[in-house]
DRENTORKOL-3810 file (N, C-alpha, C; in nm, 4 decimals):
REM DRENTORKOL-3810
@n.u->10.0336; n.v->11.0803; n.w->10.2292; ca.u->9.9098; ca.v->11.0065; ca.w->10.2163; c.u->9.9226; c.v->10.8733; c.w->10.2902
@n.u->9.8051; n.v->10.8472; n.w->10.3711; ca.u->9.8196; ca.v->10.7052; ca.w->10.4376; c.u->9.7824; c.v->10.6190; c.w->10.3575
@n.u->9.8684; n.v->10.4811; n.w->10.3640; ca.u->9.8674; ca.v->10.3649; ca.w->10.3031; c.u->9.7084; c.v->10.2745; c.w->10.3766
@n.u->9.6798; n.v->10.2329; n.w->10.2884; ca.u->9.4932; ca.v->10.2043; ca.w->10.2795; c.u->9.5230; c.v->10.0613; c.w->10.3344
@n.u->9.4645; n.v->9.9838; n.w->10.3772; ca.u->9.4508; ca.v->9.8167; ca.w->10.4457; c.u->9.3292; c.v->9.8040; c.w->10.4501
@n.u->9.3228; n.v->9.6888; n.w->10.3596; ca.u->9.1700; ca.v->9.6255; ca.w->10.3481; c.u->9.1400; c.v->9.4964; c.w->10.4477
@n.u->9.0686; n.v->9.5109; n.w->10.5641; ca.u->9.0501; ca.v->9.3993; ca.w->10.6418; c.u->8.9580; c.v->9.2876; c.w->10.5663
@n.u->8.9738; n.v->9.1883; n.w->10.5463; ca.u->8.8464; ca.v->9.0716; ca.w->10.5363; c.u->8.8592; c.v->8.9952; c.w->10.6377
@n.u->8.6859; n.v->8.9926; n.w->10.6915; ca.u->8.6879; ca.v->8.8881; ca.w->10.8233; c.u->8.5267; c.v->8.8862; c.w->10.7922
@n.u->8.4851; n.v->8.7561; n.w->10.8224; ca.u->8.3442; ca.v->8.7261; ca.w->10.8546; c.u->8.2833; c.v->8.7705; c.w->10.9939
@n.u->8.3441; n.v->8.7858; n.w->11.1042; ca.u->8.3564; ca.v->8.7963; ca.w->11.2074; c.u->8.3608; c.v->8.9704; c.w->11.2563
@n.u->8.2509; n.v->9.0443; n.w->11.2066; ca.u->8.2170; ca.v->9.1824; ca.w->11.2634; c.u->8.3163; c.v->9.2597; c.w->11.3475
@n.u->8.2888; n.v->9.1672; n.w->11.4991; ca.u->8.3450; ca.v->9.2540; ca.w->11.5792; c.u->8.5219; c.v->9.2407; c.w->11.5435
@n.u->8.5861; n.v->9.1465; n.w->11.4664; ca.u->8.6792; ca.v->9.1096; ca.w->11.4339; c.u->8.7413; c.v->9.2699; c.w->11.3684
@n.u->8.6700; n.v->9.2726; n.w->11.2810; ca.u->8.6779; ca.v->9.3772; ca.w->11.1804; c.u->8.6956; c.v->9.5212; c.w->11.2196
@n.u->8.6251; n.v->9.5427; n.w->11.3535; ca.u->8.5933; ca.v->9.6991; ca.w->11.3790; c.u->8.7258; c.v->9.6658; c.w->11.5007
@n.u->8.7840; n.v->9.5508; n.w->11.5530; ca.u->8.8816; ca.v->9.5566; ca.w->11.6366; c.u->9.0217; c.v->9.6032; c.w->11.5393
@n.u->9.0415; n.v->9.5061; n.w->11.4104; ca.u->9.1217; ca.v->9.5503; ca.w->11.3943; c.u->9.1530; c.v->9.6750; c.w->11.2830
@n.u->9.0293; n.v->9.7400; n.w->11.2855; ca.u->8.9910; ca.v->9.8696; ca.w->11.2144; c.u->9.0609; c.v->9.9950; c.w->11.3020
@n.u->9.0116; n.v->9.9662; n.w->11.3984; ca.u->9.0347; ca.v->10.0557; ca.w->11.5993; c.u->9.2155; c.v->10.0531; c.w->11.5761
@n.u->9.2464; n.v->9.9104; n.w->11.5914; ca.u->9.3846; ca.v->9.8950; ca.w->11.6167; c.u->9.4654; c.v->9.9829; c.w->11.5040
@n.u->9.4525; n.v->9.9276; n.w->11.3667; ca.u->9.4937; ca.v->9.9854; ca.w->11.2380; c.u->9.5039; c.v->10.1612; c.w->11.2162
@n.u->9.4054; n.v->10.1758; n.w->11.2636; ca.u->9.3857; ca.v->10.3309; ca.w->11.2411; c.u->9.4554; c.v->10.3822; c.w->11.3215
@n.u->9.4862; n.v->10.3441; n.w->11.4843; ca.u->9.5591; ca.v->10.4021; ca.w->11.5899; c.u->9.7132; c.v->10.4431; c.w->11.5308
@n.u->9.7651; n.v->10.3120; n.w->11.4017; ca.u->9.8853; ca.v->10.3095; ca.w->11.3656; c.u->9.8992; c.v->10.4091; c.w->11.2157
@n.u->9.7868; n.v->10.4876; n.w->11.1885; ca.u->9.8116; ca.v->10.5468; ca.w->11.1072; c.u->9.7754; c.v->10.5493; c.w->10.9545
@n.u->9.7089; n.v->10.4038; n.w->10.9981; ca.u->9.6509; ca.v->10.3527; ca.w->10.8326; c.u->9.5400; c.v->10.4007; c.w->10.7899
@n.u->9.4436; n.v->10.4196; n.w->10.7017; ca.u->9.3202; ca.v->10.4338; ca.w->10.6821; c.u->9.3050; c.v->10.2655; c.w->10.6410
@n.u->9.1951; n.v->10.2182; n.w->10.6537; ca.u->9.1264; ca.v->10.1262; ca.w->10.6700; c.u->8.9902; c.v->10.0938; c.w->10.6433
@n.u->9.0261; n.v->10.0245; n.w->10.5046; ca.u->8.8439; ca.v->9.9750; ca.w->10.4935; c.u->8.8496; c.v->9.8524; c.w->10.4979
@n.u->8.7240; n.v->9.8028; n.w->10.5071; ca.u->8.7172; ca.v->9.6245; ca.w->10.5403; c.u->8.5539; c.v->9.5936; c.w->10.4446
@n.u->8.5585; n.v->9.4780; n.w->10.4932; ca.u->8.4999; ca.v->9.3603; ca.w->10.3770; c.u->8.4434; c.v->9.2857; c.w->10.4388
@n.u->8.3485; n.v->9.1934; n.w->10.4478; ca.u->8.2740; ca.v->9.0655; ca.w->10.4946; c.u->8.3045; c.v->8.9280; c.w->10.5099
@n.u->8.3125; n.v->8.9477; n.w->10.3087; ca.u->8.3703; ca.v->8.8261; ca.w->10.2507; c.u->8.4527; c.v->8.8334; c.w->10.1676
@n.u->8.4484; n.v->8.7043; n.w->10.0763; ca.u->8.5958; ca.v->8.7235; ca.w->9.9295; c.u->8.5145; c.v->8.8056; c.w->9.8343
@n.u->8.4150; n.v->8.8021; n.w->9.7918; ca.u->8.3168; ca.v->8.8868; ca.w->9.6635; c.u->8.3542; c.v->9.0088; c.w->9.6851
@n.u->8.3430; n.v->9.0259; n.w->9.8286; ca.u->8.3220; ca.v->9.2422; ca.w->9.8564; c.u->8.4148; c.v->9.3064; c.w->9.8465
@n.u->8.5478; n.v->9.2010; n.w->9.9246; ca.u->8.6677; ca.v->9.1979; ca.w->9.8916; c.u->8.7021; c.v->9.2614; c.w->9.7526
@n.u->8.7033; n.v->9.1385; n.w->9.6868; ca.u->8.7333; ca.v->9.1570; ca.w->9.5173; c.u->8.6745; c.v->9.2850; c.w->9.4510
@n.u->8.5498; n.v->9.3286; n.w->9.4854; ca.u->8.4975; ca.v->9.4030; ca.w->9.4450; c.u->8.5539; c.v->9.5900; c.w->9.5412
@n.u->8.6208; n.v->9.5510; n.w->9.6375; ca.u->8.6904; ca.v->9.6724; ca.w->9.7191; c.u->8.8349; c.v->9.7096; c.w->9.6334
@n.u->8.8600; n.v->9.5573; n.w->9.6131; ca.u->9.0399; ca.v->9.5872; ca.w->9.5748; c.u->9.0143; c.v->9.6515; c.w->9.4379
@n.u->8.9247; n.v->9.6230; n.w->9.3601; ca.u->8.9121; ca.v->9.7075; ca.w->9.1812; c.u->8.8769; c.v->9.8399; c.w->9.2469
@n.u->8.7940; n.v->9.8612; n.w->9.3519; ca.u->8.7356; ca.v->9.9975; ca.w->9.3186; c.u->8.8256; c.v->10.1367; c.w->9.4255
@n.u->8.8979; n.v->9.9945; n.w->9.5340; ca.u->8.9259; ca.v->10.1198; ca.w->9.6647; c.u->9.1063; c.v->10.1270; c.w->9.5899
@n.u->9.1784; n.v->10.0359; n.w->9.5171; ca.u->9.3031; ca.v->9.9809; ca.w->9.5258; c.u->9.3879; c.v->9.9804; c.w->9.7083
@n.u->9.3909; n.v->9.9281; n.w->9.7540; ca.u->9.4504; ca.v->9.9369; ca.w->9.8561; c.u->9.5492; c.v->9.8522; c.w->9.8834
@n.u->9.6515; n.v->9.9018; n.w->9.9774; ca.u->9.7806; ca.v->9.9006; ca.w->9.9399; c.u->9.8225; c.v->9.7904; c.w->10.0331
@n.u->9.7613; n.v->9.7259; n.w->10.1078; ca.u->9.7500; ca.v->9.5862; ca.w->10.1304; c.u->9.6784; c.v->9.5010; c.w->10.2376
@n.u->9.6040; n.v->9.3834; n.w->10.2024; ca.u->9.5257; ca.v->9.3196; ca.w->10.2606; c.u->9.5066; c.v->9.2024; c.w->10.4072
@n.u->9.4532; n.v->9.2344; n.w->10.4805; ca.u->9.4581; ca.v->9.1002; ca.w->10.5550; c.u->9.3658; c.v->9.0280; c.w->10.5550
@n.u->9.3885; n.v->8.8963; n.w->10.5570; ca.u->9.2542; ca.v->8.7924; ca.w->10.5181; c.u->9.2385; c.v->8.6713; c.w->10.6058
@n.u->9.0974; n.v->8.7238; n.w->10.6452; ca.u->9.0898; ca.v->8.5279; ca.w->10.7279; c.u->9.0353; c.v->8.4454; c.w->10.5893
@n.u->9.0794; n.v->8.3130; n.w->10.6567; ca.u->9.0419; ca.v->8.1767; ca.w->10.5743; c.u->8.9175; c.v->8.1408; c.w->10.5814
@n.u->8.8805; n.v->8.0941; n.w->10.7352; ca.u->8.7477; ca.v->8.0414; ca.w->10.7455; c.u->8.6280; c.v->8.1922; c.w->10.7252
@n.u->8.5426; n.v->8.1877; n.w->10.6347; ca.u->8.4769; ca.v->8.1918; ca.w->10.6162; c.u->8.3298; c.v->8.1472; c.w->10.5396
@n.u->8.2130; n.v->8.2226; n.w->10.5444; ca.u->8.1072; ca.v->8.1198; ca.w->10.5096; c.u->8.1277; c.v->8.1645; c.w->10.3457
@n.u->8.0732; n.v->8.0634; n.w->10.2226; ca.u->8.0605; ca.v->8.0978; ca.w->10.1277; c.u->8.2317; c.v->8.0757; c.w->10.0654
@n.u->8.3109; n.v->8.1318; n.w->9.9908; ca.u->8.4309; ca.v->8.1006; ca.w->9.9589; c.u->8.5198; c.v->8.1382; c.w->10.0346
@n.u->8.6045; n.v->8.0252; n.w->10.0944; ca.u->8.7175; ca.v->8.0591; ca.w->10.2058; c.u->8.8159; c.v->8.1700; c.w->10.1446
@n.u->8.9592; n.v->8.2111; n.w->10.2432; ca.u->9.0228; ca.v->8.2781; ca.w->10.2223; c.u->9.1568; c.v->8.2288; c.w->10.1255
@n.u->9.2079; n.v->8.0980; n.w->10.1597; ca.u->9.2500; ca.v->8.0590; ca.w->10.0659; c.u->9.2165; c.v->8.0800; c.w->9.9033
@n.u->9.0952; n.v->8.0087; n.w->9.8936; ca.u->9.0362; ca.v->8.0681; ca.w->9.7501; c.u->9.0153; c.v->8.2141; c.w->9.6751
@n.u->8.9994; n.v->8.3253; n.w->9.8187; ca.u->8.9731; ca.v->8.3976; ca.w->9.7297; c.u->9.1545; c.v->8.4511; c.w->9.7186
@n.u->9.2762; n.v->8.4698; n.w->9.7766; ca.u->9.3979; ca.v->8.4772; ca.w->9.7977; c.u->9.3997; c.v->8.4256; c.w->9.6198
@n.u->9.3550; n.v->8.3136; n.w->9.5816; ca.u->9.4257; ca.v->8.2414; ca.w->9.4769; c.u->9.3636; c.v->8.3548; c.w->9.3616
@n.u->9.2511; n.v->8.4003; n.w->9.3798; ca.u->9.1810; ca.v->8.5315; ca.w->9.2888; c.u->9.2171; c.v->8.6258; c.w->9.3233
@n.u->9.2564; n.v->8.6881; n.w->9.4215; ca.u->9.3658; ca.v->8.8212; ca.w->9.4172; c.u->9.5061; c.v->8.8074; c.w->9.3426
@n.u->9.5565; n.v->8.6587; n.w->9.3507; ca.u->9.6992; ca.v->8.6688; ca.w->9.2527; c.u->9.6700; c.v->8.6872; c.w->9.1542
@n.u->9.5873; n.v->8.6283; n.w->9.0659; ca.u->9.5390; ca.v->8.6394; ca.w->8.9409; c.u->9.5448; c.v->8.7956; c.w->8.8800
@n.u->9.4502; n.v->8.8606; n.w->9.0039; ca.u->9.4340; ca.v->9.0151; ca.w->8.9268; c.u->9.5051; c.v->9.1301; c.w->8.9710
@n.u->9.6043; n.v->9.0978; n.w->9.0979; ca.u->9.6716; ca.v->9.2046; ca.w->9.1420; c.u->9.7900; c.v->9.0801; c.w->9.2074
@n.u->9.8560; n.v->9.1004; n.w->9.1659; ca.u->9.9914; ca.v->8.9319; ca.w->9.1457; c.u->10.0554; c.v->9.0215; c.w->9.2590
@n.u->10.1340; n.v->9.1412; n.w->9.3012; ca.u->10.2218; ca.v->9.2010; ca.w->9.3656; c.u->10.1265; c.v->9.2700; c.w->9.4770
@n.u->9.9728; n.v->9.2822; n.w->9.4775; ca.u->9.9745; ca.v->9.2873; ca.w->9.6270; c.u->9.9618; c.v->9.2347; c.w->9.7289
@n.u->10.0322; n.v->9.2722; n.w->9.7984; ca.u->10.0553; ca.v->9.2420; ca.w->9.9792; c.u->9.9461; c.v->9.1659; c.w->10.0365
@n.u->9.9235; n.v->9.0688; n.w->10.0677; ca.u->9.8347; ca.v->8.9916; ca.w->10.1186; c.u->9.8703; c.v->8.9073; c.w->10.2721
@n.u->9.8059; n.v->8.9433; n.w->10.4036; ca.u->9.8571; ca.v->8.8737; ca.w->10.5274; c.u->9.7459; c.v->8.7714; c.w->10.5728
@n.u->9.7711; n.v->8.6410; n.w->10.5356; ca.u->9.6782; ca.v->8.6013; ca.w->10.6209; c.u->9.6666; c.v->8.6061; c.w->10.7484
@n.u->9.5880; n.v->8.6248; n.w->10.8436; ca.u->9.5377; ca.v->8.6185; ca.w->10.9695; c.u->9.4034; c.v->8.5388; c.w->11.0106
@n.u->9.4505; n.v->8.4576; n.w->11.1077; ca.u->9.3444; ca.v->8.3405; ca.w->11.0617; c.u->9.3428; c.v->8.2983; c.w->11.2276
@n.u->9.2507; n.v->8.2505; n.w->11.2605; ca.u->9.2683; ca.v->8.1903; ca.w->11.4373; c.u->9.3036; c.v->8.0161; c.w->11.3861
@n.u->9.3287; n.v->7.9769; n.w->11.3296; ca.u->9.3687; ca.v->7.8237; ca.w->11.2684; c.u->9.5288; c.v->7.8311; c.w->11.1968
@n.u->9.6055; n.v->7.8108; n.w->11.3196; ca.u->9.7449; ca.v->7.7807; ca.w->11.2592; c.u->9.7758; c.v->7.6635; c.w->11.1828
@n.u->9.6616; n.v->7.5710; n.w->11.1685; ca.u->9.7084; ca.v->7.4162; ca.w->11.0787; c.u->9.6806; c.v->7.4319; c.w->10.9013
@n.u->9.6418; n.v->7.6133; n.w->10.8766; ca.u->9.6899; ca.v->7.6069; ca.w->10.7353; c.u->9.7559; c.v->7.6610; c.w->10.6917
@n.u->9.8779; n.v->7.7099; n.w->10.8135; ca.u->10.0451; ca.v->7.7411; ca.w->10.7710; c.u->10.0910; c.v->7.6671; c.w->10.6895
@n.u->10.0488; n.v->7.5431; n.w->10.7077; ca.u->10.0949; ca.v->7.4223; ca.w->10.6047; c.u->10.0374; c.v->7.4269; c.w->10.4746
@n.u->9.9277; n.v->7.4510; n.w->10.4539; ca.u->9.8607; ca.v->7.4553; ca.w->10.3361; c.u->9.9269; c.v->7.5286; c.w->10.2140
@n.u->9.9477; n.v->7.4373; n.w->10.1306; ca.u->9.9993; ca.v->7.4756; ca.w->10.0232; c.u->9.9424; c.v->7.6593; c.w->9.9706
@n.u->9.8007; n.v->7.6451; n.w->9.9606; ca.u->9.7797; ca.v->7.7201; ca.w->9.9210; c.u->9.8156; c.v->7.8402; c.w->9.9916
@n.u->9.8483; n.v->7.8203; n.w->10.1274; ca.u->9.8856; ca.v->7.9357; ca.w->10.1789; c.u->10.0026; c.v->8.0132; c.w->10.1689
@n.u->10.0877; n.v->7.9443; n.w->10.0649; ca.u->10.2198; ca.v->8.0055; ca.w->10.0844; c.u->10.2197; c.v->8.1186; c.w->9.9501
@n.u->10.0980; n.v->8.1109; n.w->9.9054; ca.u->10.0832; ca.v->8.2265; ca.w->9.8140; c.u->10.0997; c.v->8.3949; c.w->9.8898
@n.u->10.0352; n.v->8.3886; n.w->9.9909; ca.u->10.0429; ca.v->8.4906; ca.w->10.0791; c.u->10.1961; c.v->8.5160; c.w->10.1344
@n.u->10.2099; n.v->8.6460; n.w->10.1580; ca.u->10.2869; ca.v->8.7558; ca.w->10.1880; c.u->10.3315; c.v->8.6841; c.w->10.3350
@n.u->10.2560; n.v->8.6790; n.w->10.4093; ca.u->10.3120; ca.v->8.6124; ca.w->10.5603; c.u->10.1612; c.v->8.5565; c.w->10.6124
@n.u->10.1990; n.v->8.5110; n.w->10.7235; ca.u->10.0307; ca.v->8.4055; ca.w->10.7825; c.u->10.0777; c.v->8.4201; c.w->10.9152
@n.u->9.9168; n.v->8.5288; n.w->11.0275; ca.u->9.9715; ca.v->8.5568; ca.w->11.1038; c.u->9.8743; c.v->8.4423; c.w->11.2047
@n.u->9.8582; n.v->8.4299; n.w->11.3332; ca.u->9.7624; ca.v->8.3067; ca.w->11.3585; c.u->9.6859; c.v->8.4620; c.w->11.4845
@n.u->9.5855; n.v->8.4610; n.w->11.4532; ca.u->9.4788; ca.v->8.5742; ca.w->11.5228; c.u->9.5254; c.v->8.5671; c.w->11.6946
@n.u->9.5493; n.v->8.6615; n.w->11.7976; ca.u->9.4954; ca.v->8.6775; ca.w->11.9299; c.u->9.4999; c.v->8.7463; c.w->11.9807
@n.u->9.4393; n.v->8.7750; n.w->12.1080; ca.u->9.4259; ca.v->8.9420; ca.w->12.1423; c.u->9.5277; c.v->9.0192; c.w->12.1255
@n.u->9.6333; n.v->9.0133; n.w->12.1383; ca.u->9.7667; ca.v->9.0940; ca.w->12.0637; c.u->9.8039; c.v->9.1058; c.w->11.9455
@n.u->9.8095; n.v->9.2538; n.w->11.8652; ca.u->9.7907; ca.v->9.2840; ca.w->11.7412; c.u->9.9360; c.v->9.2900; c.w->11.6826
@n.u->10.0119; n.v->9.2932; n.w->11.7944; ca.u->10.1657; ca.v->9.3325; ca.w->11.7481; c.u->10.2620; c.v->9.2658; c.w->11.6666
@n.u->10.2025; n.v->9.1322; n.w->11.6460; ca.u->10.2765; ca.v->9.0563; ca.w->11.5634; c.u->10.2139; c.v->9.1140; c.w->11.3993
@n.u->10.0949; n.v->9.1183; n.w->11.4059; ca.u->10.0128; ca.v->9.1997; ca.w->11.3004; c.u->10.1012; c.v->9.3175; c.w->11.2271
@n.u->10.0817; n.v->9.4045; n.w->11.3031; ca.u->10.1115; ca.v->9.5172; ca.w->11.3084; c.u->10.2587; c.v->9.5210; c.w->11.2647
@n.u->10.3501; n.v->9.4938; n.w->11.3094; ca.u->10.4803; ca.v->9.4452; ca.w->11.2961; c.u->10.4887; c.v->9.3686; c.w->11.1012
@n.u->10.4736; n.v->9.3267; n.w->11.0985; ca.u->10.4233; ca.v->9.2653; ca.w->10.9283; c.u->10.3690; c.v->9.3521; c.w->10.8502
@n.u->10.2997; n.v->9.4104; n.w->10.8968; ca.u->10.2453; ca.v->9.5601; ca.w->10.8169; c.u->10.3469; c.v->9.6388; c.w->10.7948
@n.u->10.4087; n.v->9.6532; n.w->10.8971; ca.u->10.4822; ca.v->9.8166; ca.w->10.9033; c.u->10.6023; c.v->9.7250; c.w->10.8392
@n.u->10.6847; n.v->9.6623; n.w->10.8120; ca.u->10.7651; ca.v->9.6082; ca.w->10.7328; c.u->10.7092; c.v->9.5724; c.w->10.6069
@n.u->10.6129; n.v->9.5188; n.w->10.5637; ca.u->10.5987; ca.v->9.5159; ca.w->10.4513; c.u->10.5771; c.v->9.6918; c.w->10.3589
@n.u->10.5019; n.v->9.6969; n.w->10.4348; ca.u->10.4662; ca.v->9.8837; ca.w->10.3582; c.u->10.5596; c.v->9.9581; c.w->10.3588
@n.u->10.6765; n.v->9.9626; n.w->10.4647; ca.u->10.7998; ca.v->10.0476; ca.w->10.4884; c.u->10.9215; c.v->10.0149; c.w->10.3726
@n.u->10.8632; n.v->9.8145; n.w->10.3530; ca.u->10.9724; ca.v->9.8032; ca.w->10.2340; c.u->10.9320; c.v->9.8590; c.w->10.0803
@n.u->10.7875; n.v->9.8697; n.w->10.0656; ca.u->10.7220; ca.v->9.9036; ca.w->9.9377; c.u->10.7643; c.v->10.0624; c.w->9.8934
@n.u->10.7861; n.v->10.1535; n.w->10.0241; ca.u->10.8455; ca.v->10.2754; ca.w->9.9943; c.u->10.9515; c.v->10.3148; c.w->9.9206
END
């Protein structure tokens, strides 16, 4: 059975890029908008781990990261974010790893397949 990855990105074409990419590697892949749909994917799809941008409209990614520990404490969470200045952010070190977004997925991808390969 393929291991499920929930994309969150505000950013559409963001989403169906790294939907394209994800799937090429074997994952099934659903994605999200925002943090609400999110939250409301991880109760209903469980998936076996997430990547999340920060900036978005309505509650950033940080915030909603701090509501995924709460209700699922052990899953896998990557931020991916085009803003490397909230590597620093405290709140970010809640997350699993923090990747900084660009046309090359491989650093991505690479974090995935180690994290999921170690969960086996």
């Amino acid at each position: 059975m393929n291991k499920k990855i929930l994309v969150v990105d505000d950013e559409h074409n963001i989403r169906l890029l790294l939907k394209e990419e994800l799937t090429d590697e074997g994952y099934d892949v659903i994605m999200a908008e925002n943090g609400e749909k999110a939250l409301e994917m991880i109760a209903s799809e469980k998936p076996d781990l997430i990547t999340l941008d920060i900036k978005m409209p309505g509650e950033d990614g940080l915030s909603i990261l701090r509501r995924i520990r709460e209700i699922e404490y052990d899953l896998p969470v990557i931020i991916c974010s085009a803003y490397s200045v909230y590597k620093s952010d405290f709140s970010a070190v809640a997350a699993d790893h923090y990747v900084v977004k660009s046309s090359n997925f491989d650093e991505l991808k690479n974090k995935i397949k180690d994290i999921l390969s170690y969960e086996m």
